[in-house]
Backbone and ligand atoms as CSV (ligand in chain L), in Angstrom:
chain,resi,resn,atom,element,x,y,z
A,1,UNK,N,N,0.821,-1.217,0.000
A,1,UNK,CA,C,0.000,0.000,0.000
A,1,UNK,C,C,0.854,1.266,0.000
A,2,UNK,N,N,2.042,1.010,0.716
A,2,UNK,CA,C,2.721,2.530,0.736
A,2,UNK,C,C,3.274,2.616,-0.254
A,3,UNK,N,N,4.092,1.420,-1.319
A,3,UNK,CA,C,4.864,1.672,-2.097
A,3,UNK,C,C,3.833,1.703,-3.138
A,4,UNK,N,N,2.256,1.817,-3.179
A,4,UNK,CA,C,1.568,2.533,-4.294
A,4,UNK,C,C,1.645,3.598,-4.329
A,5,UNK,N,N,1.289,4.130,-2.640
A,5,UNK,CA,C,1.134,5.624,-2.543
A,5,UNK,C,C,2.211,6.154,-3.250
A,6,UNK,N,N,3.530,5.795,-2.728
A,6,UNK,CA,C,4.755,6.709,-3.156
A,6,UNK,C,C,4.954,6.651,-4.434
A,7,UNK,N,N,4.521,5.679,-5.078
A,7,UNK,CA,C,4.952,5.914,-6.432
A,7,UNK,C,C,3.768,6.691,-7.052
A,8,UNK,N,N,2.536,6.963,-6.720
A,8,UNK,CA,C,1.961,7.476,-7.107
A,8,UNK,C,C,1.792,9.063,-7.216
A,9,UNK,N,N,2.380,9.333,-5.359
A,9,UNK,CA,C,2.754,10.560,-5.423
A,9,UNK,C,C,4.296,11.027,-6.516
A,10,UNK,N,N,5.098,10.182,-6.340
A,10,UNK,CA,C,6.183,10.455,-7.342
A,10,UNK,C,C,5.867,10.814,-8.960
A,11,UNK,N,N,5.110,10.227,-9.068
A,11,UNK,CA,C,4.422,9.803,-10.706
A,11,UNK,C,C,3.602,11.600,-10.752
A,12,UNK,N,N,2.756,11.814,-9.595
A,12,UNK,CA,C,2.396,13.385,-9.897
A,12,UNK,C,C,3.543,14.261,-9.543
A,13,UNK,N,N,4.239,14.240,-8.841
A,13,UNK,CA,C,5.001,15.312,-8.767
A,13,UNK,C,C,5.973,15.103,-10.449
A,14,UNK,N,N,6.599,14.523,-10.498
A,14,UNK,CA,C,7.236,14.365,-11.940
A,14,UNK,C,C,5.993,15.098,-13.367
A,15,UNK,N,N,4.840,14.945,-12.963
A,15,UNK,CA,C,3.793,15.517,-14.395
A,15,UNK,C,C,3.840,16.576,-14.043
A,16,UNK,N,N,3.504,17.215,-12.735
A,16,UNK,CA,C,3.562,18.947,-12.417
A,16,UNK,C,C,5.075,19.280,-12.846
A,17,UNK,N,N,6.147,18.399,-12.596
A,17,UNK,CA,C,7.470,19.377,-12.460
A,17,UNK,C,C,7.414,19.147,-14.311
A,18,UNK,N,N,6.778,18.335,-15.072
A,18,UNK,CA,C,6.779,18.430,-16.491
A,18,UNK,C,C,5.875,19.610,-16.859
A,19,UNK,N,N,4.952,19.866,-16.392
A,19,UNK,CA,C,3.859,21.163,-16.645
A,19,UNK,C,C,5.090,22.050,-16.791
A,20,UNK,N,N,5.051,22.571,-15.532
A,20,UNK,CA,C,6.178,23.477,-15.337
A,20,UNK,C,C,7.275,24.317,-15.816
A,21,UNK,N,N,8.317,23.076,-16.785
A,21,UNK,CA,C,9.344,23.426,-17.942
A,21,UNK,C,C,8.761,23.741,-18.630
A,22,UNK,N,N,7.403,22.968,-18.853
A,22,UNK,CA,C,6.514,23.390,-20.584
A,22,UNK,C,C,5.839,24.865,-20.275
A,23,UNK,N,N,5.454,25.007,-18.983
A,23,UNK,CA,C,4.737,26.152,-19.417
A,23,UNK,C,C,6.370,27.410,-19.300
A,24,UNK,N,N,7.439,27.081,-18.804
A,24,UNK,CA,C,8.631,28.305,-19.056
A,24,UNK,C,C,9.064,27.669,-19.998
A,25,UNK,N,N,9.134,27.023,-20.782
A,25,UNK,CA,C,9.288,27.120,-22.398
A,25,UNK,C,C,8.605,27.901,-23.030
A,26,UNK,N,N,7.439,27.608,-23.092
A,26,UNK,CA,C,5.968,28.534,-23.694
A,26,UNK,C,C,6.204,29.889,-23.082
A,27,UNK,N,N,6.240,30.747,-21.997
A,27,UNK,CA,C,7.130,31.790,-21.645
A,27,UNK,C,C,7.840,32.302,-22.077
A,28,UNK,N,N,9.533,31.223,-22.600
A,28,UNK,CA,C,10.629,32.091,-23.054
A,28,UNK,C,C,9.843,32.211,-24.548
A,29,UNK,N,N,9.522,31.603,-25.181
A,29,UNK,CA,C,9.372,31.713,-26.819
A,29,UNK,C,C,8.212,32.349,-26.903
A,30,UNK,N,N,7.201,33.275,-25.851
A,30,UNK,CA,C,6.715,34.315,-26.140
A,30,UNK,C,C,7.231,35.642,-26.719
A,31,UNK,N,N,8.743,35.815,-26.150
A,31,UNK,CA,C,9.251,36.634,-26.068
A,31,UNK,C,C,9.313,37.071,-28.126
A,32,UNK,N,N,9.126,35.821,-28.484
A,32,UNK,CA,C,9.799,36.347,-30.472
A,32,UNK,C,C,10.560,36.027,-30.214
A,33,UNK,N,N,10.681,35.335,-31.982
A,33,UNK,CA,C,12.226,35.314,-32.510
A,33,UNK,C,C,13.281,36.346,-32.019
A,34,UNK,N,N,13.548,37.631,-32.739
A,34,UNK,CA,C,14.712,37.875,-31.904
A,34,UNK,C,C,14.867,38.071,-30.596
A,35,UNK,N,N,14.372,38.429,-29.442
A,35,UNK,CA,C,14.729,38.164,-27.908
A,35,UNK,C,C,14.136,37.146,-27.275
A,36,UNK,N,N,13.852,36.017,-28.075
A,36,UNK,CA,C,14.258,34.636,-27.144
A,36,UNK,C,C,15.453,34.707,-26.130
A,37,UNK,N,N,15.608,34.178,-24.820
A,37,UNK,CA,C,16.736,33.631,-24.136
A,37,UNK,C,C,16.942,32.550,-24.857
A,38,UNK,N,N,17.630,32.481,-25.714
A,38,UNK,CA,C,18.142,30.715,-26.045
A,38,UNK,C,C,18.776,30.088,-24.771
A,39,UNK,N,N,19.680,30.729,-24.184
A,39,UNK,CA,C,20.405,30.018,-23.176
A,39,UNK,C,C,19.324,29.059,-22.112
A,40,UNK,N,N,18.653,30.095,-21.556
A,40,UNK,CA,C,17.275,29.433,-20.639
A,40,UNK,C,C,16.256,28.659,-21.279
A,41,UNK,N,N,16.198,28.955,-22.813
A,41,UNK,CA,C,15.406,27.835,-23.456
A,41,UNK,C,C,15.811,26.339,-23.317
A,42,UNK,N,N,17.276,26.139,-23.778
A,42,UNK,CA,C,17.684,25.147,-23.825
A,42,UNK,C,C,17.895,24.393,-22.756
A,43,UNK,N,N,18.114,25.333,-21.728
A,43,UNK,CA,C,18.009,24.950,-20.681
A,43,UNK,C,C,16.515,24.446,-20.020
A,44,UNK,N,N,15.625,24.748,-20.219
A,44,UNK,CA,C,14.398,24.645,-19.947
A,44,UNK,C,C,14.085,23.181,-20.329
A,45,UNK,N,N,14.306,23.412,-21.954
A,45,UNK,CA,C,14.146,21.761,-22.556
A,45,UNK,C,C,14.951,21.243,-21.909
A,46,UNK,N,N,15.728,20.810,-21.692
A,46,UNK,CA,C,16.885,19.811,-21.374
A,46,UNK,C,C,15.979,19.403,-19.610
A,47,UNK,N,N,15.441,20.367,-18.981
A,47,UNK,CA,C,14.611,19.755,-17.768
A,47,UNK,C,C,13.155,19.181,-18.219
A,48,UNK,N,N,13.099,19.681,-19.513
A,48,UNK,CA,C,11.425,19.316,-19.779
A,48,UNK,C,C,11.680,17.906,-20.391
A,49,UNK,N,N,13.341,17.460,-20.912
A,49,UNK,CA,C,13.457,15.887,-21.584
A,49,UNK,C,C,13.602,15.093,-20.189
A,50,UNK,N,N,14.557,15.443,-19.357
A,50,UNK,CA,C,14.770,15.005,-17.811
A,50,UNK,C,C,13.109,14.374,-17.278
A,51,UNK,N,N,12.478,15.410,-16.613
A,51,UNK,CA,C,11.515,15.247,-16.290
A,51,UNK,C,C,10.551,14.340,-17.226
A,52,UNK,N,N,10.380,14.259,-18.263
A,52,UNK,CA,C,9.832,13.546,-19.004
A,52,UNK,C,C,10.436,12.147,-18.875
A,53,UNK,N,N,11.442,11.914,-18.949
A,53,UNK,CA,C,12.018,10.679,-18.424
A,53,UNK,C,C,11.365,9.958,-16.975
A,54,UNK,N,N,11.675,10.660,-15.729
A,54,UNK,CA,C,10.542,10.784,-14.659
A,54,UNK,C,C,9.342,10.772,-14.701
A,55,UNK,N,N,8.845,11.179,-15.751
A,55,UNK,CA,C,7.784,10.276,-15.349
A,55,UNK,C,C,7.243,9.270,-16.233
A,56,UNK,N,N,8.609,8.820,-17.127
A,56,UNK,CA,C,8.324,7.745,-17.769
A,56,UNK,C,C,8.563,6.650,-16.537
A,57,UNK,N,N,9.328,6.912,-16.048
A,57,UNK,CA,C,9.929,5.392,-14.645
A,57,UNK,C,C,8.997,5.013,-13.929
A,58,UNK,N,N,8.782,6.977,-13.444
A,58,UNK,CA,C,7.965,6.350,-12.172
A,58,UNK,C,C,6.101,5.694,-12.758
A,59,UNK,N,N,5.631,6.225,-13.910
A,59,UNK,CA,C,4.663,5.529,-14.202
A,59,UNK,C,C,4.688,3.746,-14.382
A,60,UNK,N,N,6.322,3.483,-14.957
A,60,UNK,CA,C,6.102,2.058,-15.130
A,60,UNK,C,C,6.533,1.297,-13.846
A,61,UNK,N,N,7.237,1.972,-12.777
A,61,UNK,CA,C,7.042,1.737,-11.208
A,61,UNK,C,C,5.831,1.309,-11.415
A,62,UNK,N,N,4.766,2.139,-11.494
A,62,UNK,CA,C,3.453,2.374,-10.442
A,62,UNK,C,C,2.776,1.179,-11.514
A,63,UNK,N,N,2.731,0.813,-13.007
A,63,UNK,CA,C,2.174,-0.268,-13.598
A,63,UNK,C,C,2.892,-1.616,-13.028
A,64,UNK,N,N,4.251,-2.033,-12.946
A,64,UNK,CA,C,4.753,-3.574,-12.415
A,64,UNK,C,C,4.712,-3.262,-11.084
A,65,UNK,N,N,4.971,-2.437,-9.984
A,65,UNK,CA,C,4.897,-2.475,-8.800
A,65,UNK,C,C,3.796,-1.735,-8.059
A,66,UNK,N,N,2.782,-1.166,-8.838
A,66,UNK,CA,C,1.705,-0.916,-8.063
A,66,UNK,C,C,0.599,-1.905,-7.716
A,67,UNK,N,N,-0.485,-1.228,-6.747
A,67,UNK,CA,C,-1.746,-2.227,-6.517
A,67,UNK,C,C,-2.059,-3.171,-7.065
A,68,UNK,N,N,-2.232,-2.624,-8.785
A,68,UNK,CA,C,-3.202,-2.912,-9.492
A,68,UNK,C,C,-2.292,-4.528,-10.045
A,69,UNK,N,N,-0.962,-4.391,-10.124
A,69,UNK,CA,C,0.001,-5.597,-10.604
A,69,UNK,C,C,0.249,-4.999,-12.107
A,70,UNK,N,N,1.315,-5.344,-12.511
A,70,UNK,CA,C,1.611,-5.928,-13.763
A,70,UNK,C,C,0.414,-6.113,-15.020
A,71,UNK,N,N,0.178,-7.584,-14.637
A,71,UNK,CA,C,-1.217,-8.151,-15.221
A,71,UNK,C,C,-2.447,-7.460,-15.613
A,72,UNK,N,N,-3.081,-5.901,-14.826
A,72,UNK,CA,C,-3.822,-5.188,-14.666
A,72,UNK,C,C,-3.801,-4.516,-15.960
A,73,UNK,N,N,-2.237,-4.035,-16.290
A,73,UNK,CA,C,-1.922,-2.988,-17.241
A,73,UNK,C,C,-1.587,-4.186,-18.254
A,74,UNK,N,N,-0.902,-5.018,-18.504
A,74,UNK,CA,C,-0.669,-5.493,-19.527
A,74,UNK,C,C,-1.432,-5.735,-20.523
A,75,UNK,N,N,-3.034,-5.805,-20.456
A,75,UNK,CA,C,-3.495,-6.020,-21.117
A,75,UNK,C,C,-5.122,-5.059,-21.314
A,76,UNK,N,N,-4.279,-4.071,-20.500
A,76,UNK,CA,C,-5.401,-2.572,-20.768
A,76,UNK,C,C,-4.944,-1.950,-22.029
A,77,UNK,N,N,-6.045,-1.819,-22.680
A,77,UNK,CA,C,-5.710,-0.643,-24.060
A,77,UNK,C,C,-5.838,0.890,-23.700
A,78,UNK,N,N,-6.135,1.338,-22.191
A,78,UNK,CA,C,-6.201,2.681,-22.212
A,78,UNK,C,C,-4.819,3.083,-21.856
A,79,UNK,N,N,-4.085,2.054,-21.320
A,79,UNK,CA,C,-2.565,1.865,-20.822
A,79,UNK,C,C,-1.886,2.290,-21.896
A,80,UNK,N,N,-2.075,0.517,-22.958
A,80,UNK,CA,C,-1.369,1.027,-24.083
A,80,UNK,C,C,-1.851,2.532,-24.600
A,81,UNK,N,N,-2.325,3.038,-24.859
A,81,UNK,CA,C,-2.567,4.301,-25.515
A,81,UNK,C,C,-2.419,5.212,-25.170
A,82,UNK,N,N,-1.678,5.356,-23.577
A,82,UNK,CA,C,-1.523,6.241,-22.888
A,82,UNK,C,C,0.083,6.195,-22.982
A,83,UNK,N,N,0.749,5.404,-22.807
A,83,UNK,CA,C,2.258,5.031,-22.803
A,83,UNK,C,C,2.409,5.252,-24.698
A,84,UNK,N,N,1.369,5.114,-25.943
A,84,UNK,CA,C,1.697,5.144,-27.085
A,84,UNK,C,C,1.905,6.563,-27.377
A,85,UNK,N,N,0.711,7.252,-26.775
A,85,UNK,CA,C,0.410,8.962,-26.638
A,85,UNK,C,C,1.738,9.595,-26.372
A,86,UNK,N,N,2.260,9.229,-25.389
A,86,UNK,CA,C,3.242,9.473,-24.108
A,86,UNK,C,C,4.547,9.743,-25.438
A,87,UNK,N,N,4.750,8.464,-26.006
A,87,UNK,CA,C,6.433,8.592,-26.849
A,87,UNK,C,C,6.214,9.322,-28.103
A,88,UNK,N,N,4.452,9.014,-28.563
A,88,UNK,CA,C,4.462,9.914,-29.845
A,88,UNK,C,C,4.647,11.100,-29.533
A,89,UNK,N,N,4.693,11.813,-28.389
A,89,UNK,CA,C,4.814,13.402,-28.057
A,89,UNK,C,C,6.442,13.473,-28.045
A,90,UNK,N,N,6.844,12.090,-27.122
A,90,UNK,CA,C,8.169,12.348,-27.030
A,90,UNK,C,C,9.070,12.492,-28.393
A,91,UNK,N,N,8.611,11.592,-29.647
A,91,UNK,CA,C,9.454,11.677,-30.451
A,91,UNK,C,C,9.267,13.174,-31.211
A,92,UNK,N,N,8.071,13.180,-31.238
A,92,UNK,CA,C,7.290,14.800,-31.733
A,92,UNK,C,C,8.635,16.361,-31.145
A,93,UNK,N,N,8.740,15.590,-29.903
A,93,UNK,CA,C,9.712,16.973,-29.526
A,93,UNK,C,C,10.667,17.245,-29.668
A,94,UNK,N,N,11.204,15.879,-30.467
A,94,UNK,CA,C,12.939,15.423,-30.930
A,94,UNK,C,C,13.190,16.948,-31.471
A,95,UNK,N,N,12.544,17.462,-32.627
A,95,UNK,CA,C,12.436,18.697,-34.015
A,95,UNK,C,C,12.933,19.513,-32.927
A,96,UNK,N,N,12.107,20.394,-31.870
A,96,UNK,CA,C,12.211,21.573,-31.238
A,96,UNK,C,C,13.294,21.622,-30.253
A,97,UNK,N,N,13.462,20.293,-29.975
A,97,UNK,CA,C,14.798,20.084,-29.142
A,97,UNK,C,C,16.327,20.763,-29.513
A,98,UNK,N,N,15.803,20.219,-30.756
A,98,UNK,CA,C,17.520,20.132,-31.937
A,98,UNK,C,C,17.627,21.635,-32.608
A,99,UNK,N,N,16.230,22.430,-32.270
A,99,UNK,CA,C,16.121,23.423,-33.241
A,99,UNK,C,C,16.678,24.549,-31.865
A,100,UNK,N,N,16.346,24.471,-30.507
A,100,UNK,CA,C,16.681,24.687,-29.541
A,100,UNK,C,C,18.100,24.984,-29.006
A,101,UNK,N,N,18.499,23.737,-29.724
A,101,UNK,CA,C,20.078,23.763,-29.278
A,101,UNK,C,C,21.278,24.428,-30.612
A,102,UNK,N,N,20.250,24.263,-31.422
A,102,UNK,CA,C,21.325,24.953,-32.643
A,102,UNK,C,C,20.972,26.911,-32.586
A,103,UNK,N,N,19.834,27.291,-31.968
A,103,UNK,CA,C,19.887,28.560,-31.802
A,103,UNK,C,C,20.863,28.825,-30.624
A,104,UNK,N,N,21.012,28.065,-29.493
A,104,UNK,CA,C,22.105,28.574,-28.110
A,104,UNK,C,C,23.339,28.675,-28.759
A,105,UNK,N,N,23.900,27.114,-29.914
A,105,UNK,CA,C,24.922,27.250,-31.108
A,105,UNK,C,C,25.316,28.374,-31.356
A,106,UNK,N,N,24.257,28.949,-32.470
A,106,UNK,CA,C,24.413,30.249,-33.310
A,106,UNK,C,C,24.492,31.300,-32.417
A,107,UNK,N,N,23.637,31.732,-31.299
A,107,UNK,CA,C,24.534,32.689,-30.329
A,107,UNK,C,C,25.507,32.893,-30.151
A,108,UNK,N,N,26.082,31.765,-29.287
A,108,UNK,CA,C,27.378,31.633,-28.668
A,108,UNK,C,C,28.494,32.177,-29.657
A,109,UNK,N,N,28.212,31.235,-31.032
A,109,UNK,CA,C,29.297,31.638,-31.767
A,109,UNK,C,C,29.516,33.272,-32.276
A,110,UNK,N,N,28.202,33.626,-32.198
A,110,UNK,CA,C,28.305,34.618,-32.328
A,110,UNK,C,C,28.574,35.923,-31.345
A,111,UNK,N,N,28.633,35.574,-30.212
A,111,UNK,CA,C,29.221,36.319,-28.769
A,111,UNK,C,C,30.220,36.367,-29.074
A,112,UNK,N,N,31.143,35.452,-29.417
A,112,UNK,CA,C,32.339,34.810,-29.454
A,112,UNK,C,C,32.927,36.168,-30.534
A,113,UNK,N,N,32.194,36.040,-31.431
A,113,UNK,CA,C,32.490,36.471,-32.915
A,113,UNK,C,C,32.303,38.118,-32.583
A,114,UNK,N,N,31.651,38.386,-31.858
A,114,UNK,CA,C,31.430,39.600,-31.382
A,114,UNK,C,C,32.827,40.099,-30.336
A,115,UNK,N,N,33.047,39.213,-29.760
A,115,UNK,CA,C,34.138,39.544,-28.379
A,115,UNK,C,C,35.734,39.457,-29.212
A,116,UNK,N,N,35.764,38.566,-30.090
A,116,UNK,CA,C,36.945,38.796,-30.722
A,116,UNK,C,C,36.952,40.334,-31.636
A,117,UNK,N,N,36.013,40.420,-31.962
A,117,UNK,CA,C,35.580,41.777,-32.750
A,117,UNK,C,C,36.635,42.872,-32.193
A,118,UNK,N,N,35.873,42.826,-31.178
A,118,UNK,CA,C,36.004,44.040,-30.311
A,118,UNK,C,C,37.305,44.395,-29.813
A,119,UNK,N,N,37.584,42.911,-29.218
A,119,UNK,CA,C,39.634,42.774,-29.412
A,119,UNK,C,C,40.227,43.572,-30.243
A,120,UNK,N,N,39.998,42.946,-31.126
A,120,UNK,CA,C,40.619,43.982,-32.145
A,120,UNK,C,C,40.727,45.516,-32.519
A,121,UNK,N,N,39.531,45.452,-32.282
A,121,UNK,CA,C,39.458,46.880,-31.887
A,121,UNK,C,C,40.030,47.343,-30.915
A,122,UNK,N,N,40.236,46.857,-29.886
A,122,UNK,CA,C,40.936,47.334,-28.663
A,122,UNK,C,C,42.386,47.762,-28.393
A,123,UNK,N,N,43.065,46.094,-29.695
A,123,UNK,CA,C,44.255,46.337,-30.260
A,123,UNK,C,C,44.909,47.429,-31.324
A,124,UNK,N,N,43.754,47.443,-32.018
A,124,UNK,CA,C,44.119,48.839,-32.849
A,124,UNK,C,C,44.181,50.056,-32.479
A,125,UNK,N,N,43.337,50.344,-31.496
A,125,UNK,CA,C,42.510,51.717,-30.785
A,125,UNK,C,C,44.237,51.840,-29.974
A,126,UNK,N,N,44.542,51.253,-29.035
A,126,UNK,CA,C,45.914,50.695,-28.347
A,126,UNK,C,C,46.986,51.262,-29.406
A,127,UNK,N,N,47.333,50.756,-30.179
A,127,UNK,CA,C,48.602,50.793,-31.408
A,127,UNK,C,C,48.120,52.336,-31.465
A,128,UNK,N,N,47.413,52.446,-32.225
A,128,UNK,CA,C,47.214,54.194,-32.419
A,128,UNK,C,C,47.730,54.986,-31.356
A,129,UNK,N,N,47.212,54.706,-30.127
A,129,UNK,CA,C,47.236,55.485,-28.880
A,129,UNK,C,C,48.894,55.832,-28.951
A,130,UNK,N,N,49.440,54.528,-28.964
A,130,UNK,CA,C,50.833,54.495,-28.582
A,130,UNK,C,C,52.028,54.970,-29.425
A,131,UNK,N,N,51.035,54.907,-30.631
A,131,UNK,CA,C,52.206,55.512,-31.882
A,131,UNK,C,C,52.240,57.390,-31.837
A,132,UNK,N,N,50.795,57.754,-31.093
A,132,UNK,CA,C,50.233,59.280,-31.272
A,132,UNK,C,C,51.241,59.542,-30.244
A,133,UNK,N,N,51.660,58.949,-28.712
A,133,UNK,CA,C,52.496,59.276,-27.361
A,133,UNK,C,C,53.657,59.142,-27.816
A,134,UNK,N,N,54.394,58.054,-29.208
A,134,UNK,CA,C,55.330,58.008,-29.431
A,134,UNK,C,C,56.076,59.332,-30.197
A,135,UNK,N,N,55.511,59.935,-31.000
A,135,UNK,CA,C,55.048,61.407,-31.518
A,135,UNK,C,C,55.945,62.195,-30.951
A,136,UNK,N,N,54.124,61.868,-30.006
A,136,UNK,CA,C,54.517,63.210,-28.693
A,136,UNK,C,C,56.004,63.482,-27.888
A,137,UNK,N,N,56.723,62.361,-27.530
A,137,UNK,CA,C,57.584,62.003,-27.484
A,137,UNK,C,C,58.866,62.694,-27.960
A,138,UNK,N,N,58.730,62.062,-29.325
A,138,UNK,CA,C,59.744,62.518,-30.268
A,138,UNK,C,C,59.786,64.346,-30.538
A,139,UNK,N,N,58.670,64.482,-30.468
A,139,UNK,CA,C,58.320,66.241,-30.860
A,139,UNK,C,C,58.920,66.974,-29.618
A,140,UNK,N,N,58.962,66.709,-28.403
A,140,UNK,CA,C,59.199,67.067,-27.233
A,140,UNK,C,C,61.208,66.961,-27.347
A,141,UNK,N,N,61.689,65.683,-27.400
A,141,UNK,CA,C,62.843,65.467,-27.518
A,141,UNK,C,C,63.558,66.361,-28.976
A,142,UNK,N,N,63.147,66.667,-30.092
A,142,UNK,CA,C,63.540,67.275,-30.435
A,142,UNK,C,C,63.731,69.127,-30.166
A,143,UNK,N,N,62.382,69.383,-30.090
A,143,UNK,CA,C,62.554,70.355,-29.544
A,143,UNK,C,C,63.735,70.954,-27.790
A,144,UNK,N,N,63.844,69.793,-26.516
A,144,UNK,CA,C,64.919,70.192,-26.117
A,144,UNK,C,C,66.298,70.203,-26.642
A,145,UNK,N,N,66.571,69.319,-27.661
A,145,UNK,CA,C,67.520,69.393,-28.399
A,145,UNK,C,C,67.995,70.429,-29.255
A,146,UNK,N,N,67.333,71.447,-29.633
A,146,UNK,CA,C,66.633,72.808,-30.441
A,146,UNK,C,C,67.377,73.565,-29.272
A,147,UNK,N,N,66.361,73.658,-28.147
A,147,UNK,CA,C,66.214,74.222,-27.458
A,147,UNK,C,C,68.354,75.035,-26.663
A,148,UNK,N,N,68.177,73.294,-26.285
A,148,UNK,CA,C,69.545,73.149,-25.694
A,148,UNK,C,C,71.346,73.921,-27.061
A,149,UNK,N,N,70.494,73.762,-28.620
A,149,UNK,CA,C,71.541,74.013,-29.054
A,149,UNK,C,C,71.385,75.592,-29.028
L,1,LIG,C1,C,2.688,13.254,-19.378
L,1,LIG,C2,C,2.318,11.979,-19.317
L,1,LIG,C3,C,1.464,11.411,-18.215
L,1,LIG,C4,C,0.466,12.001,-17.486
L,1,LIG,C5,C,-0.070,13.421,-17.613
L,1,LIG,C6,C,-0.003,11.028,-16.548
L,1,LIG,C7,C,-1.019,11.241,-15.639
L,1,LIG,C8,C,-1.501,10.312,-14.749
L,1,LIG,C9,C,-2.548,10.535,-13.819
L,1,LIG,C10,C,-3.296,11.864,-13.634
L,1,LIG,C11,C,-2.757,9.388,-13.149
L,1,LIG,C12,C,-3.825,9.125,-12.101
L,1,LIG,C13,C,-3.463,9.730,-10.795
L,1,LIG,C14,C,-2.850,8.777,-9.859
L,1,LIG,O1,O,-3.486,7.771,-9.523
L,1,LIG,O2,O,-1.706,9.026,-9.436
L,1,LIG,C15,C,-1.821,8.420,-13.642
L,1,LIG,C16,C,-1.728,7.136,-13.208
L,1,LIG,C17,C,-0.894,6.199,-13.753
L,1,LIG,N1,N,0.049,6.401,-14.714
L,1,LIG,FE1,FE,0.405,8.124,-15.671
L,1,LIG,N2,N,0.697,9.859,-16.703
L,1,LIG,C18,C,1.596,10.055,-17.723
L,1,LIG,C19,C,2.503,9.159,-18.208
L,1,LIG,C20,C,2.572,7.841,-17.817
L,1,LIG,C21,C,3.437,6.848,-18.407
L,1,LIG,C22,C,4.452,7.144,-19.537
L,1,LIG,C23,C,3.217,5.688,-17.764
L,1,LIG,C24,C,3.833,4.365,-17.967
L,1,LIG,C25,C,5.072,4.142,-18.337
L,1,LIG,C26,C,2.186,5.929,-16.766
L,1,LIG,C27,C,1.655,4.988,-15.898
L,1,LIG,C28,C,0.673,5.216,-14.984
L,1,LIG,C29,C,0.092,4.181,-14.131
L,1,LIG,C30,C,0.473,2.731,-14.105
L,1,LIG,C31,C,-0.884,4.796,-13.360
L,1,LIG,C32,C,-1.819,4.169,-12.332
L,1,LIG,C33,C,-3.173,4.014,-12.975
L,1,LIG,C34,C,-4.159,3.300,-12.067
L,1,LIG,O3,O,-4.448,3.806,-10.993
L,1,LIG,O4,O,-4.608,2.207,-12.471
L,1,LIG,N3,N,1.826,7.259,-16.839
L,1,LIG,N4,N,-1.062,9.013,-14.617
């Protein structure tokens, strides 16, 4: 009896903590195409595949080790169709998964692509600076030399 309860309570907490990612997925990708968080998206999915896993277990816990037995479910069709439902969504989400992780991709690289940018710029901006003081420098030293003759 207890190890129904618990798996049963396990089995709901795992569907709420699946609600959950789905509805802050549905959240971040309100935002539009361009200001999506990709980072927190992907992140989001990656708990919404997790959790989905959870409560793939703990449901087949609660079918071989619950009340009802094994035997109960094996040969229920609302079972099967519920566990068929269950993977056709899962494979369904394979697309948004992959599409998910190649936008955090294209960011990154492009932060990246942005931060080296700017380097450069930093390096050039730098060289200038130092060639304008080198100048200054020289203009100064000649002139005491002027000065002194
Ligand atoms: C998102 C997908 C799923 C949802 C929303 C869901 C929802 C539910 C709900 C509301 C119950 C009844 C509440 C309870 O007694 O705890 C339940 C029971 C159950 N679920 Fe799931 N479930 C899902 C996926 C699965 C999967 C993938 C399996 C099997 C691998 C599974 C196996 C079971 C079993 C064996 C029961 C007990 C049914 C009974 O009392 O005879 N569930 N599920």
């Amino acid at each position: 009896m207890w190890t129904d309860a618990i798996l049963a309570y396990l089995h709901f907490a795992a569907i709420l903590t699946l609600v959950w990612f789905l509805a802050k997925e549905w959240t971040l990708l309100r935002a539009g195409a361009p200001n999506i968080d990709t980072e927190r998206l992907a992140g989001a999915d990656a708990g919404f595949g997790i959790t989905a896993m959870l409560v793939l277990v703990t449901g087949g816990l609660r079918a071989v080790y619950g009340a009802k037995g094994w035997s109960f479910y094996a040969h229920n069709p609302a079972f099967h169709v519920k566990v068929t439902l269950f993977v056709i969504v899962g494979l369904v989400s394979i697309a948004p998964t992959i599409a998910f992780i190649r936008w955090r991709k294209a960011r990154r690289a492009s932060l990246v692509a942005q931060r080296l940018g700017a380097g450069r710029t930093d390096q050039r901006q730098t060289a200038s600076c130092f060639a304008q003081r080198r100048d200054e420098a020289g203009d100064r030293a000649s002139m005491l030399v002027s000065e002194m003759a």
